[in-house]
FIFI-761632 format. One line per 10 residues: number of its first residue (from 1); their letters; for each residue x negated, y, z negated of C-alpha. Coordinates in steps of 0.1 Angstrom, whole numbers, plus 5000, padded with zeros to 4 digits. Layout:
NUM = A = X Y Z  ...
end
This chain:
1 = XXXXXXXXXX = 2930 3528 0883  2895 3527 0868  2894 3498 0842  2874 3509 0809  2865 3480 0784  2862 3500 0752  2836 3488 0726  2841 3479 0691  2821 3509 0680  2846 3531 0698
11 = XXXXXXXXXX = 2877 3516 0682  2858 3517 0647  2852 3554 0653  2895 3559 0660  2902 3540 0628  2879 3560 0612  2894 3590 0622  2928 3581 0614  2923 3572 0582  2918 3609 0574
21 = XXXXXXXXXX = 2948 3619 0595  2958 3632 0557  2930 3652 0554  2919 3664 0586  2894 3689 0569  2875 3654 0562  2869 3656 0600  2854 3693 0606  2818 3680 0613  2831 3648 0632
31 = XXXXXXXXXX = 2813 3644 0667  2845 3643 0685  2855 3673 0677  2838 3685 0702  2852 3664 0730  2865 3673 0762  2900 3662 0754  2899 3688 0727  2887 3709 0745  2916 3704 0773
41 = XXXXXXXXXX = 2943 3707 0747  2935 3739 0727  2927 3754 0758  2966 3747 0766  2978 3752 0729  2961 3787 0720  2978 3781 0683  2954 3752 0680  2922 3774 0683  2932 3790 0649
51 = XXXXXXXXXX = 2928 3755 0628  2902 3740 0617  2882 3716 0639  2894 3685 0624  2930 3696 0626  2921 3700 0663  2909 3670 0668  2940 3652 0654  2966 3673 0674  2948 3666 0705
61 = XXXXXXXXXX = 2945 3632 0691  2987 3633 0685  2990 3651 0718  2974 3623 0740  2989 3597 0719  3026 3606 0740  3010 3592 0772  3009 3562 0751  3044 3556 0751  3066 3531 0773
71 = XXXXXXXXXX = 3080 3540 0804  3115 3524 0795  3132 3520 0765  3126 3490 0740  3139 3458 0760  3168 3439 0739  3168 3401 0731  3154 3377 0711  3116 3392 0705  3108 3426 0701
81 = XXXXXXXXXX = 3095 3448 0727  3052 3442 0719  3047 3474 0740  3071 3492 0723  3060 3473 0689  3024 3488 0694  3032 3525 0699  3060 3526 0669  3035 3515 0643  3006 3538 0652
91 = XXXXXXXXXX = 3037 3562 0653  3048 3555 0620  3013 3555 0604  2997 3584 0618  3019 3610 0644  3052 3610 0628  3038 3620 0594  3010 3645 0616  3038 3662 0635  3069 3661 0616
101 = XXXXXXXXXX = 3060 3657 0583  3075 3622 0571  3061 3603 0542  3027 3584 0551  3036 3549 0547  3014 3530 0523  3009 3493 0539  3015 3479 0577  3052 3463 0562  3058 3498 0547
111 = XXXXXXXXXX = 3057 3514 0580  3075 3486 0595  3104 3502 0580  3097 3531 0594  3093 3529 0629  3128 3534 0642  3128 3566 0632  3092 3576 0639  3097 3566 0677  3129 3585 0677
121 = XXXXXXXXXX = 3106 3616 0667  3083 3613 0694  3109 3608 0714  3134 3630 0711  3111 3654 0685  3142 3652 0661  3147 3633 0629  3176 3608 0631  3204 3625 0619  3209 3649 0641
131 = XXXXXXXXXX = 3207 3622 0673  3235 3604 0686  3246 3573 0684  3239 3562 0717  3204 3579 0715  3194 3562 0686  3209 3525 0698  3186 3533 0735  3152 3538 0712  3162 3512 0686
141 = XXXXXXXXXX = 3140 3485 0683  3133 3467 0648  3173 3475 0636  3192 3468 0605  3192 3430 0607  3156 3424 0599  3143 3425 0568  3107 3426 0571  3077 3419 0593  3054 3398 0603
151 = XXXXXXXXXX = 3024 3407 0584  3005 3387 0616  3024 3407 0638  3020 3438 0626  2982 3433 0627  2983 3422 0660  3003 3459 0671  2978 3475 0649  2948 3460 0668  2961 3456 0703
161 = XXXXXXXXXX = 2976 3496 0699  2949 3511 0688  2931 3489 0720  2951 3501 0736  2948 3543 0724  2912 3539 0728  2908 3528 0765  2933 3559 0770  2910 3582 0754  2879 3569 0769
171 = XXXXXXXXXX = 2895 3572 0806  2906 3607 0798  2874 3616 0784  2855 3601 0812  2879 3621 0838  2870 3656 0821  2837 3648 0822  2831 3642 0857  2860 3668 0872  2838 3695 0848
181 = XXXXXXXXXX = 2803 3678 0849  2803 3685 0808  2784 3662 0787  2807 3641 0763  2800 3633 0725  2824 3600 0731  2810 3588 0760  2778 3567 0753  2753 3582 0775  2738 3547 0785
191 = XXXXXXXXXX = 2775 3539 0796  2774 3573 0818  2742 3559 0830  2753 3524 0841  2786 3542 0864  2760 3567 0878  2738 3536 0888  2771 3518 0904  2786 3551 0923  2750 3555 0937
201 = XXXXXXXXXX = 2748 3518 0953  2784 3520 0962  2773 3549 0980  2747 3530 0999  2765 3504 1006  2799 3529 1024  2769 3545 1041  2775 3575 1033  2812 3581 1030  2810 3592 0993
211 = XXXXXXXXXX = 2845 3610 0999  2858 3576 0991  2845 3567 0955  2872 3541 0953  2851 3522 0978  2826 3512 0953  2855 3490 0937  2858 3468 0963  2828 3445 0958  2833 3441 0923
221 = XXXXXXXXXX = 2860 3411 0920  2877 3410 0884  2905 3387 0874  2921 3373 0841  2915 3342 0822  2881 3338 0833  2859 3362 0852  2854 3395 0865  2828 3392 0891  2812 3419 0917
231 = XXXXXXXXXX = 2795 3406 0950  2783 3435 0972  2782 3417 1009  2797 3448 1027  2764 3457 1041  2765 3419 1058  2800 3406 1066  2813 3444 1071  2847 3456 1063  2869 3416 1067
241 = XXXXXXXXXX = 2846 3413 1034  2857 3444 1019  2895 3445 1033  2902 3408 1014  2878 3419 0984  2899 3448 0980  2935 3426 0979  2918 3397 0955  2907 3434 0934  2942 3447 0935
251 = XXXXXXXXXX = 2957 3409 0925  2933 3410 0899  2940 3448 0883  2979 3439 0881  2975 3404 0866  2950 3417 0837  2974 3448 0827  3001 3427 0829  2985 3398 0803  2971 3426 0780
261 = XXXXXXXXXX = 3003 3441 0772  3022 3410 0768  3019 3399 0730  3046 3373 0734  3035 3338 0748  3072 3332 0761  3066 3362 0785  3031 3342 0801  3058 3323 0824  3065 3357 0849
271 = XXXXXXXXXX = 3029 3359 0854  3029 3327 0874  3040 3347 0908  3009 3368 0905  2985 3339 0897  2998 3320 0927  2992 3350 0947  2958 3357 0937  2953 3317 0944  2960 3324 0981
281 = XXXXXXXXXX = 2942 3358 0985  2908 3342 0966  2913 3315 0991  2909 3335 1018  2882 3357 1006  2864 3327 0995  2868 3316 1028  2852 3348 1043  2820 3348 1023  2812 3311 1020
291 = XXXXXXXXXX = 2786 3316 1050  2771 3341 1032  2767 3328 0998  2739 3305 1007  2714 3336 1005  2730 3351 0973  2705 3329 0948  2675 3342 0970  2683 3379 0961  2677 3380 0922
301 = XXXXXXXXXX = 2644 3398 0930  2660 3430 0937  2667 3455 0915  2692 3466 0887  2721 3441 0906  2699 3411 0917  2712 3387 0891  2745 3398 0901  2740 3385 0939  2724 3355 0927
311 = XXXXXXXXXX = 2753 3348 0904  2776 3354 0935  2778 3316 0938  2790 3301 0904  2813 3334 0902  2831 3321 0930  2833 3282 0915  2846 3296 0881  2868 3320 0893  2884 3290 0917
321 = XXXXXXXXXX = 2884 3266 0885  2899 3292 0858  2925 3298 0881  2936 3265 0888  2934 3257 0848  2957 3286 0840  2982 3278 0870  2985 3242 0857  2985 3250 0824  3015 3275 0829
331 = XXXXXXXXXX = 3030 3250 0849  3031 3219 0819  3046 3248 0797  3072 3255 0819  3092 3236 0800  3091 3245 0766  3089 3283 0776  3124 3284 0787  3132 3261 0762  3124 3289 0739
341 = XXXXXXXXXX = 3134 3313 0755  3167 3303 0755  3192 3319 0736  3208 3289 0726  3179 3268 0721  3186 3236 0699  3150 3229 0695  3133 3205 0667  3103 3192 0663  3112 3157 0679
351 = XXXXXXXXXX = 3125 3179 0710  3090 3203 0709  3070 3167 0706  3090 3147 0739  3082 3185 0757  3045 3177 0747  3045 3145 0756  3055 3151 0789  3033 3176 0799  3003 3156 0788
361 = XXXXXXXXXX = 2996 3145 0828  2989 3184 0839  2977 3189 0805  2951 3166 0810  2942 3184 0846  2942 3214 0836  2915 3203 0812  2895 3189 0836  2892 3218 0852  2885 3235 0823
371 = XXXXXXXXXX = 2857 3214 0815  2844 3223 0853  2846 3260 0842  2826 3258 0810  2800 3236 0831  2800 3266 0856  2799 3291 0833  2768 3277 0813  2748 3280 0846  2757 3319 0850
381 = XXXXXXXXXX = 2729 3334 0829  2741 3367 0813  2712 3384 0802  2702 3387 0842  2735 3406 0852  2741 3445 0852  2751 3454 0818  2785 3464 0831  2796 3432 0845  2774 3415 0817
391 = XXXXXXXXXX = 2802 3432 0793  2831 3416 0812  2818 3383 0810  2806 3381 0777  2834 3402 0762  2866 3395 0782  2856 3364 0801  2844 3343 0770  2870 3346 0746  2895 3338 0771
401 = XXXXXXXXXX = 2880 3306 0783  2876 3296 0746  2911 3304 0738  2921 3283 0770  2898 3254 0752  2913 3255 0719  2947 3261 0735  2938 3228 0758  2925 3205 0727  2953 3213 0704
411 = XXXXXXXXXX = 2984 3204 0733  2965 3173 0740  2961 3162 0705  2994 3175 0689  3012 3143 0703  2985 3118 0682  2987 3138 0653  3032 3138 0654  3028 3098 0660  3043 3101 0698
421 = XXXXXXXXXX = 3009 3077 0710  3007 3040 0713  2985 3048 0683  3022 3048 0668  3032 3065 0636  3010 3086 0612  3008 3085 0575  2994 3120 0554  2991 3121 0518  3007 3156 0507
431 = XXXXXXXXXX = 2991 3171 0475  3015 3195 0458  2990 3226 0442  3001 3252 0413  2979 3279 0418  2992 3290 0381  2965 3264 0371  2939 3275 0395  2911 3246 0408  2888 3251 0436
441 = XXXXXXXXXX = 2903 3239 0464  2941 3255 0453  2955 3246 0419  2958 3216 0402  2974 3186 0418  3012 3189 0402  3025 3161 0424  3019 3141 0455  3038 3130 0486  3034 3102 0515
451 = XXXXXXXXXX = 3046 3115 0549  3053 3094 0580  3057 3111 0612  3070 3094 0644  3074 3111 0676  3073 3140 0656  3104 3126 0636  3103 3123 0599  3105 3091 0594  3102 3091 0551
461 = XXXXXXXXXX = 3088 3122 0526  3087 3110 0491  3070 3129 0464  3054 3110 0431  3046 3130 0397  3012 3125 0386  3018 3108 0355  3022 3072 0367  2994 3078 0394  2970 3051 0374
471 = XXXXXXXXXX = 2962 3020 0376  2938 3013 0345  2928 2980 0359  2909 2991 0385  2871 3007 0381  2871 3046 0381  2842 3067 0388  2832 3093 0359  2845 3125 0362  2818 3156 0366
481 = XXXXXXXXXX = 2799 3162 0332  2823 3194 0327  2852 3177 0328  2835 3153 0300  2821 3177 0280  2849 3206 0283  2879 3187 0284  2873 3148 0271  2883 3137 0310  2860 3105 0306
491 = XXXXXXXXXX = 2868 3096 0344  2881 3111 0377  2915 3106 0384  2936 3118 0414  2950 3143 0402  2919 3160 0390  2902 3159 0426  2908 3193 0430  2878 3199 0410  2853 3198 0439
501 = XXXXXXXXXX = 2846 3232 0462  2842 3214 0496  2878 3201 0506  2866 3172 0525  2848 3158 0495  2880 3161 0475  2901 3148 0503  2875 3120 0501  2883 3117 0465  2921 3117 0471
511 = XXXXXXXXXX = 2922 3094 0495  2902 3067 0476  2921 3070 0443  2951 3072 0459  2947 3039 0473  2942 3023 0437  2976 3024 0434  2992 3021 0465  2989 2994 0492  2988 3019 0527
521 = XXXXXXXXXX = 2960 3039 0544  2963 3073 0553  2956 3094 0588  2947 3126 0567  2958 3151 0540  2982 3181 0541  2980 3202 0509  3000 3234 0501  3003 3261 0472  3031 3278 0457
531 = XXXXXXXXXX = 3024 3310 0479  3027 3289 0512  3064 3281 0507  3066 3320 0501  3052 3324 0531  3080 3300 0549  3108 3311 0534  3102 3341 0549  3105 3328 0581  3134 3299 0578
541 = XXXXXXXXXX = 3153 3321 0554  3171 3313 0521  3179 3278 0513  3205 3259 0496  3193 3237 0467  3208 3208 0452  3215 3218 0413  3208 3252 0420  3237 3279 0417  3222 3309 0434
551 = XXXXXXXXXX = 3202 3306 0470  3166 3299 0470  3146 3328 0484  3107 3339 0489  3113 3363 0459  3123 3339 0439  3110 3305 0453  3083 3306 0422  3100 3317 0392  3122 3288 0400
561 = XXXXXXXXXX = 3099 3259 0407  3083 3274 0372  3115 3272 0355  3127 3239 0368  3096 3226 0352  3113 3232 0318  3147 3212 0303  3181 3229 0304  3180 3254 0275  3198 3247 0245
571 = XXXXXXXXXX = 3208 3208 0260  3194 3171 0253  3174 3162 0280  3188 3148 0303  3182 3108 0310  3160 3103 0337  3155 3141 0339  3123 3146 0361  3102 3181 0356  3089 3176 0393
581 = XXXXXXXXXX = 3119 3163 0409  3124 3202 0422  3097 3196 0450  3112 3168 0468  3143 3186 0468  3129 3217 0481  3107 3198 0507  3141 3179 0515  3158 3210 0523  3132 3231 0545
591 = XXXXXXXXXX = 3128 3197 0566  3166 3197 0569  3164 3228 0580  3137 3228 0607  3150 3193 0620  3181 3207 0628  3162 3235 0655  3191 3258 0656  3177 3293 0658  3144 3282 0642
601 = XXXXXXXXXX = 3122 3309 0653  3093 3285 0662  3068 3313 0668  3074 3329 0636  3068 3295 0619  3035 3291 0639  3025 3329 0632  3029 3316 0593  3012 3287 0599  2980 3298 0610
611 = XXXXXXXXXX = 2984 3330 0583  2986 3303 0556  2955 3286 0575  2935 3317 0574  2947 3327 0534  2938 3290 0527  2972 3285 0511  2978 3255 0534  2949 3230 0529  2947 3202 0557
621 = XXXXXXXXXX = 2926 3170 0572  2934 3151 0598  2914 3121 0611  2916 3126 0647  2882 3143 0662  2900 3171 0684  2919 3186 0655  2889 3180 0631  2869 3196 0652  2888 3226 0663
631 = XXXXXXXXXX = 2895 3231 0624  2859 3235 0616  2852 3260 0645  2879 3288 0623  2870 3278 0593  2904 3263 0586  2888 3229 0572  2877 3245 0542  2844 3232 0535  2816 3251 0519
641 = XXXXXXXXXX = 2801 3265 0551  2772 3292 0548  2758 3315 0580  2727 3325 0588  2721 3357 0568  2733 3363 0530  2763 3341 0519  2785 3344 0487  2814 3321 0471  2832 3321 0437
651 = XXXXXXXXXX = 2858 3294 0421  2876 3297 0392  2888 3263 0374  2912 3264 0348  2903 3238 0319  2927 3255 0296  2955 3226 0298  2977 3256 0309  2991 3278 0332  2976 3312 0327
661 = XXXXXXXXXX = 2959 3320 0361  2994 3336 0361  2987 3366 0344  2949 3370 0357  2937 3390 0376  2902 3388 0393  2882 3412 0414  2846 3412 0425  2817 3437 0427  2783 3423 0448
671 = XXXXXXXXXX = 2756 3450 0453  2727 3443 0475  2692 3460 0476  2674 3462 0507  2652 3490 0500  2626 3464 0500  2631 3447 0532  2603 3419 0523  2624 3409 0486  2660 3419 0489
681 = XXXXXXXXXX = 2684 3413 0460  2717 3412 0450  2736 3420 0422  2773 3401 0417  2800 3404 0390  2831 3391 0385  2858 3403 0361  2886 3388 0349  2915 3400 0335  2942 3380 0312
691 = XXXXXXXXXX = 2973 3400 0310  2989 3374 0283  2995 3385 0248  2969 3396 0225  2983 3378 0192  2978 3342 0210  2952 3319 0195  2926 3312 0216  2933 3271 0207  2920 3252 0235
701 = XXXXXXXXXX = 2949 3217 0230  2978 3217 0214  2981 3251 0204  3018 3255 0194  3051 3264 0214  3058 3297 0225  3100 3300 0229  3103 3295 0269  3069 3280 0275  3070 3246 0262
711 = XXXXXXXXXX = 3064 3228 0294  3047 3258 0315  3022 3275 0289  3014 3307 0307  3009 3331 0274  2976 3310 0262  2938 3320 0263  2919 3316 0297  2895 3291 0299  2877 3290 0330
721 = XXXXXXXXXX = 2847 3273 0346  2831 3295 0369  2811 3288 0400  2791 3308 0420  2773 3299 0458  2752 3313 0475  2727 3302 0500  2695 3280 0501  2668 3303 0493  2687 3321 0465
731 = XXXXXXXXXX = 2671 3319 0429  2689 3331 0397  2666 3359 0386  2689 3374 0356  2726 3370 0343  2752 3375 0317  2772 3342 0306  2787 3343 0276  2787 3319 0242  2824 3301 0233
741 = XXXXXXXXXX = 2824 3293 0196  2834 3263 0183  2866 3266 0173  2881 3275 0207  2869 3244 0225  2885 3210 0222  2861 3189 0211  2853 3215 0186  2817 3220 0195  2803 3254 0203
751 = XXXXXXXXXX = 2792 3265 0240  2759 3285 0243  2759 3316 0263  2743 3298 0300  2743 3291 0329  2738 3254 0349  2726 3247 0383  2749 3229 0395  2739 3196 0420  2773 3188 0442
761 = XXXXXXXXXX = 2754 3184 0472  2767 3212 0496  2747 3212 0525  2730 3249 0524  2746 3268 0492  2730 3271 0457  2754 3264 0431  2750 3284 0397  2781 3275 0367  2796 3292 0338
771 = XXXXXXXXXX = 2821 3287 0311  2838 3316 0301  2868 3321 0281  2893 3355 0281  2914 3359 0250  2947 3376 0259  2949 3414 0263  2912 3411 0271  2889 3414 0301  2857 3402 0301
781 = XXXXXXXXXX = 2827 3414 0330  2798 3384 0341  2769 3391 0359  2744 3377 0380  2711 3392 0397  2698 3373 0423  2666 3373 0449  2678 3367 0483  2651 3351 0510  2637 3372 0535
791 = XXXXXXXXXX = 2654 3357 0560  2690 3374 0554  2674 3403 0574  2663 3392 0608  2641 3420 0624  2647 3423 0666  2612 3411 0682  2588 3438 0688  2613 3468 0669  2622 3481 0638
801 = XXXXXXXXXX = 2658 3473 0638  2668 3451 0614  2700 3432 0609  2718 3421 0576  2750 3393 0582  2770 3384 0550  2799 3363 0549  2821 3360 0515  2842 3328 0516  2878 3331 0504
811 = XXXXXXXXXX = 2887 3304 0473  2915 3286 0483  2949 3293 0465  2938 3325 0453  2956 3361 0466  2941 3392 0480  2914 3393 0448  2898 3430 0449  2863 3429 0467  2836 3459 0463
821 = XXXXXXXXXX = 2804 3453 0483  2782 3481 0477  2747 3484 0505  2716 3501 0495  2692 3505 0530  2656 3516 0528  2645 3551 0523  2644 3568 0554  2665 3541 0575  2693 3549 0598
831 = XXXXXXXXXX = 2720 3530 0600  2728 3518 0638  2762 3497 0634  2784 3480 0610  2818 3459 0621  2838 3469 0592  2852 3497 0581  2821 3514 0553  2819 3549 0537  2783 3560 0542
841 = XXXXXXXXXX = 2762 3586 0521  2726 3590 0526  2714 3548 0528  2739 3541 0509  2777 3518 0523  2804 3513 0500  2826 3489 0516  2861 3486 0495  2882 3454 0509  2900 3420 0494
851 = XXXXXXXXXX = 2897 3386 0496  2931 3378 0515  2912 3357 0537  2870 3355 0545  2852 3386 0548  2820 3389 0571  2802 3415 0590  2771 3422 0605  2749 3453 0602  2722 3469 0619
861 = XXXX = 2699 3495 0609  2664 3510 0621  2630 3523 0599  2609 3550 0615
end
């Protein structure tokens, strides 16, 4: 089966075209409605010839999209079928409302819902009443019993599906074209180009027999986890070369289409057969071509596939050390993937931590060999190999050995980090946020926590309110002139060190002043917002609260931590009544939950996890180097960290004393001007939105109870201290900051309409501040114009292509905020790529996204 790696461009071009499966008329001029596959399918469907071309193109589209579906029915058990996972989304978003007419769902967890019944369509081309019971039971796979899905699930089906459609299309495409020798609008003609050069030197090298094309295959070696690799020693060694090539080729084939339609990590344990398989058959082709290999780094003179030959010898080394890593690796996990994978698994995070613990010896091999790999690989240069295999290397081969070093560092450092060393227990400060009272790095601190973990055990979790956080005695440092001047804060205290952008400069903060009143050190800081015990509820399910009469839920986890914060209505306060107690008890409760292991759908939690991670709703530090470092490399550390190119952040801080970021909305506009490629700018506002009542006095302290709101003001003015970043080289050239009289501000002095450079040290950003303040009912707009350094387009040496990178960092504790980024390109300028999804008119891209988590993309784009 010929293997087609399909490009990001190509999968770009499907989404594009299903996003007007709605309007298929959008599609009439599209390039691929001229394909071969449309061509194949009309000619069998005469009907089809009387639509329009884009309603062609989608029914052949919906027509080849059957091929796509499972051999068998949906596998029952524990996780859902992946394969079957895959085809019933794209079902329910696109074919089942294209061929049957169903409602188009409107988000990924509204078609969740639907894909029972649109794989029952394209099955049995019938809507679900009128199947049977037993039809609808063989097809069923999400059921009654869940309630909702992974949203990092669902993006993963979404992603690997439509993978998955496009390598289907490309094949079929590619057949047509050669069985007709018709040109393709799909296929990339330099891509034609590189499997004309291949057939031709397979066809030198069979002397001849071009009746066999699947000869050509045999000298080109590919196989999982590492490398794909093609030596062409038939000519020398004959066919014992050629007769193991081809059974290390098959191995190979099986193994990667087995790994790329598994989605579940419990399911990596049947591969292990296979592996050891292709351990023995490598062997003995290694063992065949080892005489030969000395001459391989003396052929990189010849043409088009010299660098290949000459790589023959490190291909052979990494393929030898991947495969050892991934046999040892599966083999530590052994273990804990049937503990999992047991139906009756009991589970916790003790149990997980002993199962780590013990697998740390093969662990630790495994990572040697690893690190022999990466050595390897660095001495295989890229840019010398045939564009094909070049592809497979840098695009299949890479990201797998980095996943298999992340995957690596973590299991070896989890242990340290859960206190099962001789390093012994660990100790992390926990910082409690309310996003309701935004800050930069979350919300403001509402209470804090000392955790102590021992071989993964919880040894003691107890939280502290922030009002007897001070010692007075002790020397503070003075709080950021804002703070002063905005809200009479004469020094920094804990639980303001949420102030600061960069989170390792307020964990530095944290961690300091928390030690003024506390006699213990800390290993590192874990910090959390409302929205993140949203977000594992979801997963654990409903819990049962101390005090609490009805069961605490994800729907309702916030409104009650909001309300707790308030007395008993109507009733003295009660002695000794605590308005933060609720957060021990609720951090009490999911502990006792996830300690107990029963059922605990562990890969659900981590799927949350590393969602919150990504969303920046969970917040962490640790001190050890492996996790610090592996943190940084996704961005999961939250510092400040610009790119090369163009690079844009914004806070809000609340300095209203209240709770109002509640009921405000925000959403972002930046326009950037490249017309002139020698001064670009950019243009950037920000609106804000304060949906609280109009008749409110905008009275910055002590402005008088509203019924319900006497210890959580939400209904109040917004004041807000806004930042803006971007990078070095930026200057401010115009903006629109507005003036704050008087009487709104605390300290009763009035605020002219400016804006301050701000010097907090960041290491490559440009800070530029603002106060603003939003009466309720109101929504104010605040602009800024700036002139961006030449060097956010880099031009390719000796071209006219030009490329543009910009990367728009998420603020932490924040939800999906709407994001606009509008392009303008030079006159006459063509644009060549983009990685996200644009609409394009003329030179101008209008990109319409959010801020759920970090946007960045690059772009390319040519002059005459």
């Amino acid at each position: 089966m010929k293997v087609e790696i399909v490009s990001n461009p190509v999968i770009e071009e499907l989404k594009q075209i299903l996003h007007h499966v709605r309007s298929p008329e959008a599609l009439d001029d599209h390039p691929w409605t001229r394909s071969l596959i449309v061509r194949e399918v009309y000619g069998k469907t005469p009907h089809l010839i009387q639509v329009n071309p884009g309603q062609q193109l989608i029914g052949a589209l919906a027509s080849l999209f059957q091929q796509l579906q499972p051999a068998n029915p949906p596998r029952a058990g524990k996780r859902l079928d992946p394969r079957w996972g895959e085809f019933g989304l794209l079902a329910a978003l696109y074919f089942a409302p294209f061929n049957y007419g169903t409602p188009f769902p409107s988000s990924l967890l509204d078609a969740w819902r639907r894909i029972d019944s649109a794989i029952l369509y394209l099955v049995y081309g019938k809507p679900v009443e009128e199947l049977s019971e037993e039809q609808i039971k063989t097809y069923q796979l999400v059921g009654s019993d869940l309630e909702y899905g992974s949203t990092s699930t669902l993006s993963d089906w979404h992603k690997k599906g439509l993978q998955r459609f496009a390598e289907l299309i490309l094949n079929r495409e590619r057949l047509l074209s050669r069985s007709s020798d018709t040109s393709s609008p799909i296929l990339d003609s330099k891509t034609k180009g590189d499997l004309d050069k291949l057939e031709k030197l397979d066809g030198s090298i069979t002397a001849g027999q071009t009746r066999l094309p699947r000869l050509r295959r045999a000298f080109w070696l590919s196989f999982i986890l590492v490398l794909i690799f093609v030596i062409s020693l038939g000519v020398i060694k004959g066919w014992k070369v050629y007769d193991k090539g081809r059974v290390v080729y098959q191995d190979v084939t099986r193994i990667r289409e087995r790994v790329r339609s598994t989605v579940e990590i419990t399911d990596l344990e049947t591969v292990t057969p296979d592996l050891l398989t292709l351990q023995t058959d490598l062997h003995d082709f290694t063992q065949e071509v080892q005489p030969l290999l000395w001459i391989s780094p003396k052929l990189g003179w010849l043409p088009d596939y010299g660098g290949d030959l000459a790589s023959a010898p490190a291909f052979v080394e990494l393929a030898e050390h991947v495969l050892n890593t991934a046999i040892i690796s599966l083999r530590a996990a052994q273990p804990l993937l049937t503990e999992i994978n047991s139906q009756d698994s009991t589970l916790d995070p003790a149990g997980l931590t002993a199962l780590l613990v013990d697998a740390q010896p093969p662990l630790l091999e495994a990572r040697a060999e690893l690190d022999q790999a990466l050595a390897t690989r660095k001495n295989i240069q890229a840019e010398r190999l045939d564009p094909r295999l070049q592809g497979l290397l840098v695009d299949e081969l890479d990201p797998l050995l980095n996943m298999a070093n992340d995957g690596l560092s973590l299991a070896t450092a989890l242990p340290i980090v859960l206190g099962a060393t001789q390093e012994g227990p660990k100790t992390y400060l926990v910082l409690a946020l309310n996003e309701d009272e935004l800050r930069p790095t979350g919300g403001f601190i509402t209470s804090v926590g000392n955790l102590v973990l021992r071989s993964g055990r919880i040894i003691s979790l107890e939280f502290e309110g922030m009002d007897f956080q001070e010692d007075w005695s002790k020397p503070y440092p003075a709080a950021p002139w804002q703070l002063q001047e905005y809200m009479n804060s004469s020094v920094l205290i804990l639980r303001d060190t949420s102030w600061f952008t960069d989170f390792p400069t307020s964990v530095l903060w944290a961690e300091n002043l928390y030690a003024y009143n506390h006699s213990h050190s800390v290993d590192g800081v874990i910090a959390f917002d409302q929205h993140f015990l949203v977000m594992v509820l979801g997963v654990i399910g409903p819990l049962d609260v101390e005090g609490v009469s009805y069961p605490i839920t994800s729907a309702n986890v916030i409104e009650y931590m909001r309300a707790a914060k308030n007395p008993p209505v109507g009733e003295p306060i009660p002695a000794g009544w605590d308005r933060k107690e609720f957060i021990g008890k609720i951090a009490h409760v999911v502990l006792m939950d996830l300690m107990g292991g029963k059922n605990t759908d562990w890969r659900g939690l981590a799927g949350v996890l590393k969602q919150a991670l990504a969303e920046r709703h969970l917040l962490v530090q640790f001190d050890d180097p492996e996790i610090t470092s592996l943190l940084a490399k996704y961005d999961w550390d939250n510092a400040v960290r610009p790119v090369a190119g163009d690079f844009l952040m914004t806070t809000d801080t609340n300095i209203g004393f209240n709770k109002t970021n509640a009921l405000v909305n925000i959403s972002l506009s930046y326009a950037v001007d490249l017309t002139d490629i020698s001064a670009p700018q950019a243009t950037l506002t920000v609106s804000h939105k304060n949906n609280a009542s109009r008749n409110v006095p905008c009275i910055h302290w002590n402005s008088g109870q509203i019924s319900g709101e006497e210890r959580y003001p939400m209904n109040r003015c917004y004041w807000n201290y806004l930042r803006v970043y971007k990078e070095a080289g930026a200057s401010l050239l115009d903006a629109s900051p507005h003036a704050i009289p008087g009487e709104w501000m605390l300290l009763g002095q009035a605020v002219p309409a400016r804006v301050d450079d701000l010097e907090e040290e960041i290491a490559g950003v440009r800070g530029f501040g603002t106060l603003l303040v939003v009466p309720g009912g109101q929504a104010l707009e605040t602009g800024f114009r700036f002139a961006l350094p030449a060097s956010v387009l880099v031009r390719k040496e000796g071209t006219n292509r030009y490329s543009y990178h910009l990367k728009v960092q998420k603020q932490p504790g924040t939800q999906a905020n709407p994001l606009v980024i509008r392009i303008h390109l030079p006159n006459r300028s063509t644009l060549e790529s983009i990685s996200m999804t644009a609409i394009a008119q003329d030179t101008n891209l209008l990109i319409e996204t959010d801020l759920r988590t970090d946007v960045e993309f690059d772009l390319v784009f040519s002059l005459p």
